[in-house]
Kinemage of the C-alpha trace (Angstrom):
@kinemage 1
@onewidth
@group {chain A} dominant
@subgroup {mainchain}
@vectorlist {calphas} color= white
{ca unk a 1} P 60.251 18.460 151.910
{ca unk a 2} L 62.455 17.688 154.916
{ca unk a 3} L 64.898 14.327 155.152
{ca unk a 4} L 62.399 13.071 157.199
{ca unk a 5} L 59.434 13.306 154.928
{ca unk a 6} L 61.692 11.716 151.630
{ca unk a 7} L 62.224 8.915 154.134
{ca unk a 8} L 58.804 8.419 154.760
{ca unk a 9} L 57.781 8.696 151.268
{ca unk a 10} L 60.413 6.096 149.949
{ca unk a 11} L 59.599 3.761 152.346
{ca unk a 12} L 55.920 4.161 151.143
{ca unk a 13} L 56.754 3.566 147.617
{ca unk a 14} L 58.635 0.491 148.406
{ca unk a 15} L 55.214 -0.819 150.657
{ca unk a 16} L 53.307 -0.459 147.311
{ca unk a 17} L 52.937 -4.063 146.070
{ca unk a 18} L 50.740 -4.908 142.742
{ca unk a 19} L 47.791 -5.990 144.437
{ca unk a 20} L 44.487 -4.259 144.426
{ca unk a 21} L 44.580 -3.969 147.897
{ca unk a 22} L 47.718 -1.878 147.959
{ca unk a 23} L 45.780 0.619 145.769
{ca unk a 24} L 42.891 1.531 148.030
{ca unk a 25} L 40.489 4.014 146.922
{ca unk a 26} L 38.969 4.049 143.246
{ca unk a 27} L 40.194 6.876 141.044
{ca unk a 28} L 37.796 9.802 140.929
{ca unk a 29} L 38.024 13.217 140.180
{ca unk a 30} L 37.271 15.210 142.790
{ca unk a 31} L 37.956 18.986 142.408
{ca unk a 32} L 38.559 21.614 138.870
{ca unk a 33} L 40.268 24.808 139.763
{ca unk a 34} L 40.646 27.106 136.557
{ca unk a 35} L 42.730 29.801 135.597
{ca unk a 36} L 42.178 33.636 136.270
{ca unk a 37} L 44.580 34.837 133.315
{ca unk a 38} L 43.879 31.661 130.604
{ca unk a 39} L 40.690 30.218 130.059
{ca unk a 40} L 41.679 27.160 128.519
{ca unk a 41} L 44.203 26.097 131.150
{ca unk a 42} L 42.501 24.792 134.178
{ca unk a 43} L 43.471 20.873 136.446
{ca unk a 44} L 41.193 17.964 137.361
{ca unk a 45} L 42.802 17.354 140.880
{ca unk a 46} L 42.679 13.493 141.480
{ca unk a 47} L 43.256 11.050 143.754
{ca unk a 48} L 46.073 9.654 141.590
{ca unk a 49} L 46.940 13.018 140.208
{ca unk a 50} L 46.685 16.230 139.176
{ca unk a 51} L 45.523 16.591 135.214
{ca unk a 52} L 46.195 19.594 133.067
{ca unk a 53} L 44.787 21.371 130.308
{ca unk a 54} L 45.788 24.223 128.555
{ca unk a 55} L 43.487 23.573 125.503
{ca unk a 56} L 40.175 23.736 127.290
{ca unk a 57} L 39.900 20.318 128.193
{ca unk a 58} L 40.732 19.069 124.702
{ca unk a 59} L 43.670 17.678 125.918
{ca unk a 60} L 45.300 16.933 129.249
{ca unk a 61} L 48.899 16.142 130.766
{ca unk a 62} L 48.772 14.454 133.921
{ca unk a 63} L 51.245 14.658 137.292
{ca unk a 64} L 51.418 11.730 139.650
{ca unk a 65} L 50.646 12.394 143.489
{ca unk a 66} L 53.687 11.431 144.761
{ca unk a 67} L 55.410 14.045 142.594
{ca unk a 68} L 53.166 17.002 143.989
{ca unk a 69} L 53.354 14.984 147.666
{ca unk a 70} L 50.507 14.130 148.731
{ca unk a 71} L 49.323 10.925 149.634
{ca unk a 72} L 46.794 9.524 146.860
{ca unk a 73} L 45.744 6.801 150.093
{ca unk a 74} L 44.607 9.419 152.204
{ca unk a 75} L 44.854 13.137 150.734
{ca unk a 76} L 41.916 15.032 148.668
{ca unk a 77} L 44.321 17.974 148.357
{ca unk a 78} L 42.466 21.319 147.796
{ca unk a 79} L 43.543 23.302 145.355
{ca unk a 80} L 43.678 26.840 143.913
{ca unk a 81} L 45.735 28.417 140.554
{ca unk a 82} L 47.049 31.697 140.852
{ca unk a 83} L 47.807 34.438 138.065
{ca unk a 84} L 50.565 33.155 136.445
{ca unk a 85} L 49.425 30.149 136.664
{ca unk a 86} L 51.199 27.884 139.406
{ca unk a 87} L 49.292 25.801 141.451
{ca unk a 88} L 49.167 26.086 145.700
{ca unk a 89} L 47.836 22.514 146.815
{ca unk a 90} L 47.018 21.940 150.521
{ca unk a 91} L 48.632 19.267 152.030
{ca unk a 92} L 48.645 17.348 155.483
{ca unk a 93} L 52.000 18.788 155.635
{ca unk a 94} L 51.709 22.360 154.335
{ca unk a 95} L 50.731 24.003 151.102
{ca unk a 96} L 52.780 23.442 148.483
{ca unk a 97} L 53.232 25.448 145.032
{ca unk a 98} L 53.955 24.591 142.005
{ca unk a 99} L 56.088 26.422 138.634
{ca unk a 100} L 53.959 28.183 136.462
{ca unk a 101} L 54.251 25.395 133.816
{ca unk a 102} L 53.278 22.547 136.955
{ca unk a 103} L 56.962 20.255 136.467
{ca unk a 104} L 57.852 21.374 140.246
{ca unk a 105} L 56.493 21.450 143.440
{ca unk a 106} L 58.176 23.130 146.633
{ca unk a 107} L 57.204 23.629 150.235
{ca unk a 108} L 55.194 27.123 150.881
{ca unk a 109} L 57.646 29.465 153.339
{ca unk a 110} L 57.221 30.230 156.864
{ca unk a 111} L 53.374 29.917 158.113
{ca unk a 112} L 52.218 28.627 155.396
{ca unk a 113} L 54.141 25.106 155.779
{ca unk a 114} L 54.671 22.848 159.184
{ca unk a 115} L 51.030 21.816 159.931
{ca unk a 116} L 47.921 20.904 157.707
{ca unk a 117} L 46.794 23.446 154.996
{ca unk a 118} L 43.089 22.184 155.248
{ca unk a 119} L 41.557 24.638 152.838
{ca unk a 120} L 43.303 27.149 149.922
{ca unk a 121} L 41.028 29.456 147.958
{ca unk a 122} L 42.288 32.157 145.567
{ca unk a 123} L 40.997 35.779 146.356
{ca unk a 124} L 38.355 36.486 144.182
{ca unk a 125} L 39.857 40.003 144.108
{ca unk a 126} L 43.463 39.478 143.059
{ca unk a 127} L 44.371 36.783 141.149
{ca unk a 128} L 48.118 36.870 142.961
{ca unk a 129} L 45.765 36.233 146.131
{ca unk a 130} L 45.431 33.438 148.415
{ca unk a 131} L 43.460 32.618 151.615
{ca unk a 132} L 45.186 29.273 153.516
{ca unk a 133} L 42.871 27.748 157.029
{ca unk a 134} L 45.656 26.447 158.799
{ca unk a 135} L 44.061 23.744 161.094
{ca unk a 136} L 47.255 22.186 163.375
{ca unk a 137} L 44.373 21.014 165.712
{ca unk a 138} L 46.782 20.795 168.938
{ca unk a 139} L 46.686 24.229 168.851
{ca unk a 140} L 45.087 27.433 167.359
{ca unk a 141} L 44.324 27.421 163.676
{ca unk a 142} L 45.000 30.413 161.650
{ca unk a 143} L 44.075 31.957 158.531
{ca unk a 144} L 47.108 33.274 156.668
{ca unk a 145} L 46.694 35.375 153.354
{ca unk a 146} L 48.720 36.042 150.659
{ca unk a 147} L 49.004 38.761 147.652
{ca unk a 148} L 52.003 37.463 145.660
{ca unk a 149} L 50.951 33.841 144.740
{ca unk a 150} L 52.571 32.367 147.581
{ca unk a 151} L 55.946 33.489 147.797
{ca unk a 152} L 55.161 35.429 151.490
{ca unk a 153} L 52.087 34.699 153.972
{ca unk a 154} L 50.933 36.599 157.125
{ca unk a 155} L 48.684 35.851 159.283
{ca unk a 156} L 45.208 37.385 158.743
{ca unk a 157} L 43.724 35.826 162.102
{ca unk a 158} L 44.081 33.342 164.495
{ca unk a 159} L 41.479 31.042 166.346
{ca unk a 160} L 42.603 30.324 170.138
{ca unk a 161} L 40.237 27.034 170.002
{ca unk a 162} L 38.592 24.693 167.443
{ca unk a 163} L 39.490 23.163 164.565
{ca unk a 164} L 39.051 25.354 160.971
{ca unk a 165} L 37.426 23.529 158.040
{ca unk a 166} L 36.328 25.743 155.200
{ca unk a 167} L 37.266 29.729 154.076
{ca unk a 168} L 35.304 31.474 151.614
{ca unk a 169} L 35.738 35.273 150.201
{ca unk a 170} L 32.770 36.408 149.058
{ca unk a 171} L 32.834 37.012 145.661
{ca unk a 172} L 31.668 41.070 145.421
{ca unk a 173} L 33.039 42.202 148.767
{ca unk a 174} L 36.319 41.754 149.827
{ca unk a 175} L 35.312 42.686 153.306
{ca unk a 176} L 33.582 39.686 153.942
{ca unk a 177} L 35.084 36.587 154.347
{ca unk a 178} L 33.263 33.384 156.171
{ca unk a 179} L 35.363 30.648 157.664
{ca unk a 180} L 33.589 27.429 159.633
{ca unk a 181} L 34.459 24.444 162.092
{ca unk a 182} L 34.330 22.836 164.895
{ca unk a 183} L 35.397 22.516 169.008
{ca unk a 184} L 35.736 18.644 169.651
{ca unk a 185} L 34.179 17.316 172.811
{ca unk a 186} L 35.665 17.025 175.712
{ca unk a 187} L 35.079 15.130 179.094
{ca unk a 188} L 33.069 18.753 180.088
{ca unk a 189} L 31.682 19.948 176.812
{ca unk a 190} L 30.017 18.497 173.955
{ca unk a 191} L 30.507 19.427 170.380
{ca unk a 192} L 30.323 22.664 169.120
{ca unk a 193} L 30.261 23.766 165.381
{ca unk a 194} L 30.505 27.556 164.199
{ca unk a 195} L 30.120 30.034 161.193
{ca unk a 196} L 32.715 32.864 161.405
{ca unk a 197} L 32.058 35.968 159.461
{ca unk a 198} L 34.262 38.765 158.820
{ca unk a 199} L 33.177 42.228 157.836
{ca unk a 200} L 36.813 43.567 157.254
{ca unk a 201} L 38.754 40.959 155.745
{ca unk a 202} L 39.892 38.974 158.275
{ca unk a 203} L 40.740 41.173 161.320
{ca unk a 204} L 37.723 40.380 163.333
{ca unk a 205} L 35.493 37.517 163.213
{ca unk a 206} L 31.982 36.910 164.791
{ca unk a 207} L 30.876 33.743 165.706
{ca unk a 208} L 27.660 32.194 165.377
{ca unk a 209} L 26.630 28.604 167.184
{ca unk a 210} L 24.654 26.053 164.486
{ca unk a 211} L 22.823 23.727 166.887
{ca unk a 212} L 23.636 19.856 165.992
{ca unk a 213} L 21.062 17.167 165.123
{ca unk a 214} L 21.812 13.573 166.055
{ca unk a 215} L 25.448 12.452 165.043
{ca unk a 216} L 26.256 15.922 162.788
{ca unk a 217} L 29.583 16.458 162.876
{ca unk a 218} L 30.713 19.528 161.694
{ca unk a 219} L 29.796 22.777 159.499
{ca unk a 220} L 31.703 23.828 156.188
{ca unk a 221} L 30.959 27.015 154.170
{ca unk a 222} L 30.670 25.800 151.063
{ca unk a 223} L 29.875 28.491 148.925
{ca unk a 224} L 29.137 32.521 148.548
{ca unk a 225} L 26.742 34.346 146.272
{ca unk a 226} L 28.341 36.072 143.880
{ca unk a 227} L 26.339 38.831 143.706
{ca unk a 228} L 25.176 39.367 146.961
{ca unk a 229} L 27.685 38.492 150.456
{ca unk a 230} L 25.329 38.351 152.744
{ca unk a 231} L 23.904 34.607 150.996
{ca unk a 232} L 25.535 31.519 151.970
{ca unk a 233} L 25.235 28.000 151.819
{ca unk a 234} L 26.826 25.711 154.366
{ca unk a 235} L 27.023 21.673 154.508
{ca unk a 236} L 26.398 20.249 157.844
{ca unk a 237} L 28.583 16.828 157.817
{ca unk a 238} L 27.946 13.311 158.981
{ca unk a 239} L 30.461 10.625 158.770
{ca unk a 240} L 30.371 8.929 155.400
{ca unk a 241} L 28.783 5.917 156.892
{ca unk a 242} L 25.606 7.554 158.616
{ca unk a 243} L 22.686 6.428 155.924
{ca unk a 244} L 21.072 9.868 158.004
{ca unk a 245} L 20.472 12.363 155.135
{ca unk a 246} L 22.879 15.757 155.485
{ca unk a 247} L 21.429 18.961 155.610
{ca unk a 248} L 22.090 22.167 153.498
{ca unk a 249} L 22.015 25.389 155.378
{ca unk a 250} L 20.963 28.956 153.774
{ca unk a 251} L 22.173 32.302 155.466
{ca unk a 252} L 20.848 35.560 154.168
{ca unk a 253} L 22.007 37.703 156.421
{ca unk a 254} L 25.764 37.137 156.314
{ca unk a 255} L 25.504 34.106 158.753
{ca unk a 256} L 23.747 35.039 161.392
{ca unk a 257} L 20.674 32.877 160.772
{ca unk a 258} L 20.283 29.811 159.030
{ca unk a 259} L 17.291 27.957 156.970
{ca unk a 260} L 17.491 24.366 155.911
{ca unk a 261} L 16.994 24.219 151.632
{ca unk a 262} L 18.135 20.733 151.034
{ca unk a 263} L 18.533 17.292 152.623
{ca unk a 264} L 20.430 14.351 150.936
{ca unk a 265} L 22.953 12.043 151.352
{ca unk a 266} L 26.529 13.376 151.823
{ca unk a 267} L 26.425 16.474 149.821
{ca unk a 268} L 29.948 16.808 148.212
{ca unk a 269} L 29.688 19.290 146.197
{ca unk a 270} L 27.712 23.097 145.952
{ca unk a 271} L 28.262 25.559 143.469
{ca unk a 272} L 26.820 29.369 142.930
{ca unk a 273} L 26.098 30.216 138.896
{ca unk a 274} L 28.288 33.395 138.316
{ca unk a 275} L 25.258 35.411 138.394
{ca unk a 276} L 24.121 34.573 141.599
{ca unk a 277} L 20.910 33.132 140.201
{ca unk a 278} L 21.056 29.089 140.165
{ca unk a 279} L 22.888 26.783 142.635
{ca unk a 280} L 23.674 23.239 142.171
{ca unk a 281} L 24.489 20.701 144.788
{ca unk a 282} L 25.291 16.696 144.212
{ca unk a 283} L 25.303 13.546 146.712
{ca unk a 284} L 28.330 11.040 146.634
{ca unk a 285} L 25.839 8.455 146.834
{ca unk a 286} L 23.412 9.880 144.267
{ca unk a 287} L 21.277 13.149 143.341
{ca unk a 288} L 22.044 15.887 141.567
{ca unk a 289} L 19.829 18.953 142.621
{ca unk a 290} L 19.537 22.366 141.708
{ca unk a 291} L 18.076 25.507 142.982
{ca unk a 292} L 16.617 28.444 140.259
{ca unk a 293} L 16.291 30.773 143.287
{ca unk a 294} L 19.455 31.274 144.738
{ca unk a 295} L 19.370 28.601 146.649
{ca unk a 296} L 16.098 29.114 148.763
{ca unk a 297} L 14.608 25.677 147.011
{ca unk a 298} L 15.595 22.810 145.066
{ca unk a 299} L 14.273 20.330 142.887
{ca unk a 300} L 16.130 16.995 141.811
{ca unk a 301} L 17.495 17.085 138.079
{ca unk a 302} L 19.179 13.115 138.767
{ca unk a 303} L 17.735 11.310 141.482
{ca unk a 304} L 20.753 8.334 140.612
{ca unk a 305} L 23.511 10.968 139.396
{ca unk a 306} L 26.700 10.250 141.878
{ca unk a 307} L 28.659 13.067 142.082
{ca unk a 308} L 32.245 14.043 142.771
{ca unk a 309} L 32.550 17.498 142.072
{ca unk a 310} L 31.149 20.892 140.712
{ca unk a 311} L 32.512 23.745 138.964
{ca unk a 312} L 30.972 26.849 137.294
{ca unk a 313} L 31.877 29.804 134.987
{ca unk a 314} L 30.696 32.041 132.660
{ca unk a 315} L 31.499 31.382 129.094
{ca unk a 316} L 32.911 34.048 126.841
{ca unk a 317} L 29.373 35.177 125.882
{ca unk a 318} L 28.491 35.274 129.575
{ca unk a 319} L 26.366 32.454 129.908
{ca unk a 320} L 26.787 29.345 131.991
{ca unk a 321} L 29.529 26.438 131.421
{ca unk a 322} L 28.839 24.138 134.486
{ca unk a 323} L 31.339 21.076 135.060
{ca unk a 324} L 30.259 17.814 136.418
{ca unk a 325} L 32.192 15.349 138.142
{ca unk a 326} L 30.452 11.993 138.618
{ca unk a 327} L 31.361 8.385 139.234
{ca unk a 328} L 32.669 6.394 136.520
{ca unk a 329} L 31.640 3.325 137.873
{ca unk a 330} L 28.345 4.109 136.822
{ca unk a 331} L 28.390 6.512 133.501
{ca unk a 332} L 30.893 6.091 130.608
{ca unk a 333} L 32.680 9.784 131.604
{ca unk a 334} L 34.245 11.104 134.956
{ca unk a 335} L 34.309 14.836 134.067
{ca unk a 336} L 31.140 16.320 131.643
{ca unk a 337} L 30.131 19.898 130.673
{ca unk a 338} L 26.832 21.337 130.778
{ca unk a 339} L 25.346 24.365 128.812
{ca unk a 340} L 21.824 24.329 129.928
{ca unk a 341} L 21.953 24.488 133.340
{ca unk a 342} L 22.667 20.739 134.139
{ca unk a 343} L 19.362 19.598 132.066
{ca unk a 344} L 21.950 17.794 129.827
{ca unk a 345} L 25.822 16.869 130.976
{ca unk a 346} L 28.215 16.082 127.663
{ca unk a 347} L 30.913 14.292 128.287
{ca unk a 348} L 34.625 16.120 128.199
{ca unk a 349} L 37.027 13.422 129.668
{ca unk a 350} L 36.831 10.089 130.651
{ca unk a 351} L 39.539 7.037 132.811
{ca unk a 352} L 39.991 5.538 129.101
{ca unk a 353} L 41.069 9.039 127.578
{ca unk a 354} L 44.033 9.379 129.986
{ca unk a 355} L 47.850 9.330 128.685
{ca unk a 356} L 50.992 8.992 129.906
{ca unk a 357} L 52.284 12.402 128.704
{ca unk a 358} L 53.528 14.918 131.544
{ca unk a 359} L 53.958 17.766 129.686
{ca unk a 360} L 57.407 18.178 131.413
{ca unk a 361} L 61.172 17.010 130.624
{ca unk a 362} L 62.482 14.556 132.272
{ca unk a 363} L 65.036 16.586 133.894
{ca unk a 364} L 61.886 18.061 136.264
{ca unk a 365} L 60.911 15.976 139.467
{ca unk a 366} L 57.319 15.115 137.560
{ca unk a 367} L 58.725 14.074 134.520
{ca unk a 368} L 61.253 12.000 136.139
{ca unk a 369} L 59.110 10.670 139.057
{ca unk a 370} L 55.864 9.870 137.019
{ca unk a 371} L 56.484 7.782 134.028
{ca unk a 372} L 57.364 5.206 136.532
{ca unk a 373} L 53.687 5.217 137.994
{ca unk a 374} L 52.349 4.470 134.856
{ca unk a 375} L 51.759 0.646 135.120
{ca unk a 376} L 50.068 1.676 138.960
{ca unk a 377} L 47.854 3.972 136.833
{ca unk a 378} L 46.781 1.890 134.319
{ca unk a 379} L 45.815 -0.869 137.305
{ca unk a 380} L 43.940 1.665 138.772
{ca unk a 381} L 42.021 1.939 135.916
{ca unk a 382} L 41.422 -0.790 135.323
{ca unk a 383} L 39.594 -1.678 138.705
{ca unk a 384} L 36.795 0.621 137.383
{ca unk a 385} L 36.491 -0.963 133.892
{ca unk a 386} L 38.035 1.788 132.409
{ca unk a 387} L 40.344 0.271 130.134
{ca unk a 388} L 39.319 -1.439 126.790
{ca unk a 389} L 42.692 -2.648 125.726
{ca unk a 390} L 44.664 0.484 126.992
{ca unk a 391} L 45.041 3.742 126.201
{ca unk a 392} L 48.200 4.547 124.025
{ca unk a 393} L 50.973 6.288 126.006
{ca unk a 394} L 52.201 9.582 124.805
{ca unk a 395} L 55.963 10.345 125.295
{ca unk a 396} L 56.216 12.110 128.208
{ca unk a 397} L 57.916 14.680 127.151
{ca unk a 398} L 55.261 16.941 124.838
{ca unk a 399} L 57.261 20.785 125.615
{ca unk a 400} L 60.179 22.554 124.236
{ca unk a 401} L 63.283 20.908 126.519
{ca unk a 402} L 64.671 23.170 128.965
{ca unk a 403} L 66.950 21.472 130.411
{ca unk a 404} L 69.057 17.795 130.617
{ca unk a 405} L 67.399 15.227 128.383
{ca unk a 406} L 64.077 14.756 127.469
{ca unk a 407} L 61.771 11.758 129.362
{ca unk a 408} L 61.800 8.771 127.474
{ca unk a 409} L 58.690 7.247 125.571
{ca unk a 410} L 57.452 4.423 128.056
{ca unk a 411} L 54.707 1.613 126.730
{ca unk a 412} L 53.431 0.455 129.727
{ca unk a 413} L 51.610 -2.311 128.339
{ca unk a 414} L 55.283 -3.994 127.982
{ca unk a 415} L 57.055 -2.469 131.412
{ca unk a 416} L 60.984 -3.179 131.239
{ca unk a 417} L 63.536 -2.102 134.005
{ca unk a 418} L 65.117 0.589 131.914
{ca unk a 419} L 61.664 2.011 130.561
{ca unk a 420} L 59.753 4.821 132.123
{ca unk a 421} L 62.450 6.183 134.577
{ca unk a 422} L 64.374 8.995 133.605
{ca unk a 423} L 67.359 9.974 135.870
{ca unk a 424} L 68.443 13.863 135.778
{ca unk a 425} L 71.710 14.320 134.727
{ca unk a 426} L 74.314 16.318 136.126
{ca unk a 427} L 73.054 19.107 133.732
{ca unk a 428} L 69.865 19.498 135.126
{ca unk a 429} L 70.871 22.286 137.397
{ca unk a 430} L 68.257 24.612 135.522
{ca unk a 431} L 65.226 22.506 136.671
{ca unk a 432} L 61.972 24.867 136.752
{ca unk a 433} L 61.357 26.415 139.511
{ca unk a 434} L 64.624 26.912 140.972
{ca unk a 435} L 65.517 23.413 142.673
{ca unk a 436} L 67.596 23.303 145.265
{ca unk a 437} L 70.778 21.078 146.163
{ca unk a 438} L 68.006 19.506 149.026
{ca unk a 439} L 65.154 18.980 146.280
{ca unk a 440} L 67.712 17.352 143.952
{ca unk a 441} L 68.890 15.100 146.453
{ca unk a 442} L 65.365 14.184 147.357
{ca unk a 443} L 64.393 13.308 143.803
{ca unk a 444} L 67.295 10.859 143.527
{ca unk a 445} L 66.383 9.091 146.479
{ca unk a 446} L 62.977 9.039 145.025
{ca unk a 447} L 63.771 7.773 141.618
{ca unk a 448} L 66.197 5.491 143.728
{ca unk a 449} L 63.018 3.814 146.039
{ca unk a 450} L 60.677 3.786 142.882
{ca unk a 451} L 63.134 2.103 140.387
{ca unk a 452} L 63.607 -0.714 143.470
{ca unk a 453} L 59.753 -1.059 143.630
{ca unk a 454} L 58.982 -0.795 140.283
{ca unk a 455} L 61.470 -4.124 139.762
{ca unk a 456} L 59.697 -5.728 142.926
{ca unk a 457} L 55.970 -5.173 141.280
{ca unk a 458} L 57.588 -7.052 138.264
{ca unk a 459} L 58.849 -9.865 139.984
């Protein structure tokens, strides 16, 4: 984080008055990455924050946005986990990546950071692996690749023109990776939206045109067959306003061709079964669909079902564990888990269930930073009638201390000025992650700003 940026945050934090306006967007959930090396540790990614579980979803720790750096206004960060289990999150800015235990976040090195990581996916074929679409827009995009979790990127391939949305690795061939987006009009062209596919990971791509329909905006890959490359399903976008229904593109022949399978209403979220045999696909605005042929038809499981995101696995006995993000606003969960193929979604977490425990001492930046969002998350909450009566705050401390002192217990319900900030001490040299002089100055002046709007929210 350059000088610049803490500026620009601080100044942001101090903007943040406690009105309802000033929070914008509901909370949702809108994305579940999991862990190659440990099942049970996998993160919600919200618009509020990042939540963590390393009990399979039992329990969860949560890290405020302004902590990882993003900008819960604006900013769906995507995100992936790597092997030992740190987190690379796409920012406007860069990718960022986290400590293994999630208490820091630091800028990505050289390509990897200056312009707007639009899309990170972890290789499917190293867990160390990541695949970064680098979309500056002013000039050409790249995809960038790395094999040791982020500590090193090169680039794999760069686009002279367009903008890149969406990179997928297909899941049995290394070989074949599919990227999408779009050329903007111009005063001589109109718009022009493309499937790249690669047939040798990345050196060479070939383009292929998908002709637009009234008002379609763009094309994003959206998800690979596991079982066979050469099956793809891609999301052709309209602007969330258009009441025009999106369509849902099939390729079996490694994107050369394209069939329409499914029309609805933005379609947020796709997902392969780990077999290759089912796909399911949701609406923000409701329908929750699913396809028992690989995605060549679809029938409607919820015609009302509103939902955020979709995950699948396979479960230890190798059948299907399908995750379900929906809208809170209408159901009584935000994440559920299905074991039948959607027929049924139990829920696993819900708004009221979150507490404010970190998981991380107060001598990192999130468990210094966050505990001071606490009364903003509870608001936010709120808003969606999440809340009967509070949930109890945790300390938010709940790990072995490493370093410096521990964060301090924080009731929100009763917010005082020297409750729920935690300022490192001098001995917090050791912070996770290997902080630097910059990144410790930077978290003062953080915890400086917040403390100052924090006392202005009370007044």
């Amino acid at each position: 984080m350059s000088w610049q940026r803490a500026l620009a945050v601080a100044a942001l934090v101090t903007a943040w008055p406690a009105t309802g306006a000033a929070h914008g967007r509901e909370p949702m959930i809108g994305q579940i990455a999991f862990d190659p090396s440990d099942r049970d540790h996998f993160v919600l990614r919200g618009t509020w924050a990042f939540l963590t579980t390393r009990d399979g979803g039992d329990t969860f720790t949560w890290s405020c946005a302004i902590a990882i750096d993003y900008d819960r206004l604006t900013e769906d960060p995507p995100i992936a986990i790597t092997a030992s289990g740190r987190i690379a999150v796409g920012t406007f800015d860069g990718l960022r990546s986290s400590s293994a235990r999630g208490c820091e976040y630091l800028d990505a090195p050289g390509d990897a950071w200056g312009t707007y990581a639009i899309d990170v996916q972890r290789d499917p074929h190293d867990d160390a692996g990541l695949w970064v679409a680098m979309s500056p827009g002013d000039r050409g995009n790249t995809l960038i690749h790395s094999t040791n979790e982020g500590e090193s990127f090169e680039v794999a391939h760069t686009f002279e023109a367009g903008v890149l949305e969406r990179v997928r690795v297909a899941p049995n061939d290394p070989m074949r990776i599919y990227v999408s987006g779009a050329i903007p009009r111009t005063s001589m062209e109109t718009r022009h939206v493309f499937v790249f596919h690669s047939e040798d990971r990345g050196a060479t791509f070939a383009p292929v045109e998908i002709p637009l329909t009234s008002e379609e905006r763009n094309a994003h890959v959206v998800a690979v067959d596991p079982t066979d490359s050469d099956r793809a399903l891609v999301r052709m976008t309209r602007i969330v306003t258009d009441e025009v229904p999106e369509r849902l593109l099939l390729t079996e022949d490694g994107g050369r061709t394209f069939t329409t399978v499914l029309e609805a209403l933005e379609i947020i979220a796709v997902v392969f079964s780990h077999d290759g045999e089912r796909v399911w696909a949701g609406s923000w605005d409701g329908g929750f669909h699913r396809s028992d042929d690989s995605g060549r038809t679809f029938t409607t499981l919820d015609p009302d079902l509103r939902v955020r995101c979709l995950a699948e696995r396979a479960t230890d006995a190798g059948e299907s564990e399908l995750f379900v993000c929906v809208d809170e606003l209408t159901n009584d969960y935000a994440v559920g888990r299905s074991y039948d193929g959607g027929e049924s979604i139990a829920p696993m977490w819900a708004f009221s269930a979150v507490e404010n425990v970190t998981g991380c001492d107060g001598c990192s930046v999130v468990g210094a930073v966050c505990p001071a969002y606490w009364p903003d998350v509870l608001y936010d909450i709120a808003t969606i009638g999440g809340l009967d009566g509070g949930p109890l705050p945790g300390p938010t401390d709940a790990g072995p201390l490493m370093c410096g002192e521990a964060g301090i217990p924080f009731d929100a319900s009763l917010p005082r000025p020297d409750a729920g900030m935690h300022t490192p001490t001098a001995r917090c040299g050791c912070v996770a992650g290997g902080a630097t002089r910059r990144r410790v100055w930077v978290l003062g002046l953080l915890l400086g700003f917040a403390e100052l709007a924090r006392r202005r929210r009370q007044r």
